[in-house]
TIMARBA-289804 format. One record per residue (C-alpha): z negated, y negated, x. Coordinates in steps of 0.05 Angstrom, whole numbers, padded with zeros to 5 digits, always signed. Layout:
ZYX;...
END
This chain:
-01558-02130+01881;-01538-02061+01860;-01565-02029+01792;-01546-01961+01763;-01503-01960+01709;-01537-01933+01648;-01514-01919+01572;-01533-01985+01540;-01469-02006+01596;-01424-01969+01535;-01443-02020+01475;-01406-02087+01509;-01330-02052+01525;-01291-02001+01507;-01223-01979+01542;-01182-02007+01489;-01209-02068+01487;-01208-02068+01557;-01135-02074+01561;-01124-02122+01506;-01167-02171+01548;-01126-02156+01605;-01073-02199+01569;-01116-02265+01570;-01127-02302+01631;-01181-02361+01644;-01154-02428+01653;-01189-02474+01699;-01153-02548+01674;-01168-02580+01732;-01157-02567+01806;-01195-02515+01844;-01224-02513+01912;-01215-02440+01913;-01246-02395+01984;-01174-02367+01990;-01107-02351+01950;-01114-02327+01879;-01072-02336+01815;-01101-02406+01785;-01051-02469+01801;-01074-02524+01832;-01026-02590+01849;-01038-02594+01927;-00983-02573+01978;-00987-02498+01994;-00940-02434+01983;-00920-02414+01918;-00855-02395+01880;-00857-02455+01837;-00826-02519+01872;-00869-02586+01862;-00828-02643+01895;-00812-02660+01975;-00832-02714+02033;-00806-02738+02093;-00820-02695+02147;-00885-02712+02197;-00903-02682+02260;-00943-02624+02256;-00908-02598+02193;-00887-02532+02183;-00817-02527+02212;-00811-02464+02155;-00810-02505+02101;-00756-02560+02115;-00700-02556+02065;-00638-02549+02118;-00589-02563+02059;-00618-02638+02047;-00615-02650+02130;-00545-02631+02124;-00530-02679+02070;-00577-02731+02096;-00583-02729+02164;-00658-02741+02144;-00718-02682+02149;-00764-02667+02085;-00804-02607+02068;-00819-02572+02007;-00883-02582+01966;-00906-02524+01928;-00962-02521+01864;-01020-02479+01912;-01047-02426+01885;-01121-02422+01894;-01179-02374+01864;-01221-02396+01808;-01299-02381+01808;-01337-02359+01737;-01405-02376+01737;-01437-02342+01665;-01500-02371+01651;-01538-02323+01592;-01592-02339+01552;-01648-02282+01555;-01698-02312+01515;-01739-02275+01456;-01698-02320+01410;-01641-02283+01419;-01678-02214+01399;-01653-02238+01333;-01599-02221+01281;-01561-02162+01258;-01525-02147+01295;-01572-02177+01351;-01561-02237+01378;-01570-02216+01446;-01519-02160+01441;-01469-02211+01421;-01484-02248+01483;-01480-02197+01523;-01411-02163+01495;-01374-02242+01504;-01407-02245+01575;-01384-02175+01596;-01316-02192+01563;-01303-02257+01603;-01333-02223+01663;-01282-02175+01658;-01217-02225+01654;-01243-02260+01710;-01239-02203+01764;-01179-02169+01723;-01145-02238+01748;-01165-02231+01820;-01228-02292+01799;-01295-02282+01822;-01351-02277+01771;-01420-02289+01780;-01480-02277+01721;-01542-02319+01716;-01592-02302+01663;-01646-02351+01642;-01713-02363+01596;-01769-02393+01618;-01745-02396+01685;-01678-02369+01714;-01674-02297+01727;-01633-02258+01779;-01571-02266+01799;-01506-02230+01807;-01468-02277+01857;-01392-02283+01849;-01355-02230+01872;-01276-02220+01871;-01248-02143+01846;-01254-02101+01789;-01304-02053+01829;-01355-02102+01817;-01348-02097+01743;-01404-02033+01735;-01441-02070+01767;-01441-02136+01723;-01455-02084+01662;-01514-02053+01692;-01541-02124+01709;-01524-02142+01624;-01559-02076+01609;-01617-02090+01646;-01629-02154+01609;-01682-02155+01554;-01695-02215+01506;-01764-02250+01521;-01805-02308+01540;-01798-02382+01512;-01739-02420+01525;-01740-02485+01582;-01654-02497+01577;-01660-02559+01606;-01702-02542+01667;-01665-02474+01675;-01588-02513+01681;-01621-02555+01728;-01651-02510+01777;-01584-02473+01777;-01542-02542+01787;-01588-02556+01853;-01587-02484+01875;-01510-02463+01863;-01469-02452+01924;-01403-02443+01889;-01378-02490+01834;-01318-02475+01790;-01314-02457+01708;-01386-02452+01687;-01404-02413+01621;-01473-02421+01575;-01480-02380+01524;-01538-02386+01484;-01569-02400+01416;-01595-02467+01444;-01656-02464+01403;-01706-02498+01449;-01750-02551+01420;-01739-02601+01473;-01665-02607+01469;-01606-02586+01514;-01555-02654+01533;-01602-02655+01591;-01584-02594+01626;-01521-02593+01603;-01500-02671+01625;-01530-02640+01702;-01489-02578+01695;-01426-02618+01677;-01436-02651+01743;-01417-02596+01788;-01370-02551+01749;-01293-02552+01746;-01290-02540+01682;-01348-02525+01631;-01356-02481+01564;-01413-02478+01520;-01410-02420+01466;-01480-02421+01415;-01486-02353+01385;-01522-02354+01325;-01538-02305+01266;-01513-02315+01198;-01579-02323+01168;-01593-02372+01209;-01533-02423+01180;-01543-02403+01115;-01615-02379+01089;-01630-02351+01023;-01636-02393+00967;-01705-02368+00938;-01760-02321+00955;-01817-02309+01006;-01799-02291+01070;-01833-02277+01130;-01817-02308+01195;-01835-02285+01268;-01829-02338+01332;-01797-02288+01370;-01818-02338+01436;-01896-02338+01408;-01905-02273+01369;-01931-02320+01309;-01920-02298+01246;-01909-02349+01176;-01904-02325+01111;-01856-02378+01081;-01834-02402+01004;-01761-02419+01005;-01735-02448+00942;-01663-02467+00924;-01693-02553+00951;-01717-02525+01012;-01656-02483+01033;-01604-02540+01015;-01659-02581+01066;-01649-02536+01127;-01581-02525+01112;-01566-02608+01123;-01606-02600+01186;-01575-02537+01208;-01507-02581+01204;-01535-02633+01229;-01564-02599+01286;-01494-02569+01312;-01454-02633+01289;-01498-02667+01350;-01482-02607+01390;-01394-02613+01377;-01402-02696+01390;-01448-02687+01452;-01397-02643+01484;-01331-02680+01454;-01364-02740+01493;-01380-02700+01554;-01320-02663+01561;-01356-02595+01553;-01317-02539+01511;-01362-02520+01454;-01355-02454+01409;-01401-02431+01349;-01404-02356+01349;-01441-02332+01279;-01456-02257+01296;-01432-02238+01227;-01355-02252+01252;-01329-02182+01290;-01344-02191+01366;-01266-02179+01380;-01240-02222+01332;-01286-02286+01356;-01254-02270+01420;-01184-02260+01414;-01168-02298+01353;-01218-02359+01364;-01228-02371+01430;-01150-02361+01448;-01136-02425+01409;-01180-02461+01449;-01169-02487+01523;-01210-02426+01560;-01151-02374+01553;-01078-02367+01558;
END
């Protein structure tokens, strides 16, 4: 799908920061059935630089990679094994619901800024990265593509995005796990705010990925209200609007169920083996990036 690159393109990346994330490098922790040769290790026989063990020689073996020096000791052929290098595939899955038309900065910004970000590590280490977006139904897709020429590309896709529509997670993560051609890491970011739940689509997703990451982006005001007041509160899904009294009982209320809500997120995924990371929109986009998420398993 080809798009024009427009303006908007210039609010996710800047040359700088470009080159910083040229330094971090996806992970995949598990073995890849890559399309061809890339720079992600996986522990089957193949060439590389770094030696894994030997065998005894069969027939049909490459005659290339018998170690002479042990025959001559041993009177006995084996060949080198190798760690095999094979290509990793990014999947980004973005939320594009009116939900995330919320914030300041705007929630959907944010999204977009960590997907271009990862996008752009993924092909800067020879990976090929693929965008899905998603609301009521799943949107267009950029399939996975290999080379840093695709990266205009991905932006004007992200620019082209605009938050709207209700949000069906569940039903969305499981059209794309029955539709997907190419498994590998899998990335959802998203506020998660859908009334009927996520472990669904995310226990389906988990099925066919390699490796899976789940980063909630959420706005400040949204883990911690004010304490007293009237405020006025749009469903960004619905257009309804609620004039609401919030009192110092009432904000300690939602802020229990606020915790609550994302301490069932972190156990769901500890139990499902799902990386999860809380983004609050407040925190500098660069910082959540470089100084969070390298401590987790996703970089390197």
């Amino acid at each position: 799908m080809a798009m024009t690159l427009d303006d908007s393109a210039e609010l996710f990346l800047d040359e700088d920061f470009l080159r910083k994330l040229e330094r971090l490098r996806i992970l995949a922790r598990k073995s890849t059935k890559g399309l061809s040769a890339g720079s992600h290790i996986s522990w089957h026989g193949g060439v590389s630089l770094e030696f894994l063990d030997y065998r005894k020689y069969q027939i049909g073996d490459d005659l290339r990679y018998v170690d002479w020096n042990v025959y001559g000791r041993l009177d006995k052929l084996f060949v080198k094994l190798f760690h095999a290098e094979k290509d990793l595939t990014l999947n980004i899955l973005l939320d594009s619901s009116g939900s995330m038309g919320f914030g300041n900065p705007v929630k959907d910004i944010y999204a977009k800024k960590l997907a271009a970000a990862l996008s752009y590590i993924g092909l800067a280490n020879l990976d090929r990265v693929g965008i899905t977006s998603f609301n009521e139904s799943l949107g267009e897709s950029i399939s996975p593509e290999r080379g840093k020429r695709v990266y205009p590309n991905l932006l004007a896709y992200l620019g082209s995005l605009k938050p709207r529509g209700e949000t069906r997670f569940n039903s969305c993560l499981e059209e794309y796990a029955s539709t997907t051609r190419q498994t590998g890491v899998i990335v959802v970011i998203s506020d998660l705010q859908d009334p009927e739940g996520i472990e669904k689509g995310l226990e389906i997703l988990r099925l066919i990925s390699t490796e899976m990451v789940l980063i909630q982006v959420l706005d400040r005001s949204e883990l911690v209200p004010v304490d007293n007041g009237y405020i006025q509160m749009k469903e960004l899904e619905t257009g309804e609007i609620k004039t609401i009294s919030v009192t110092e009982t009432t904000s300690e209320r939602y802020k229990e169920k606020m915790l609550s809500f994302l301490e069932n997120i972190n156990d769901f995924c500890l139990k499902n083996g799902i990386d999860y990371y809380l983004a609050d929109t407040k925190v500098p986009f660069e910082d959540f990036l470089l100084d969070y998420l390298s401590r987790g398993r996703l970089f390197r």
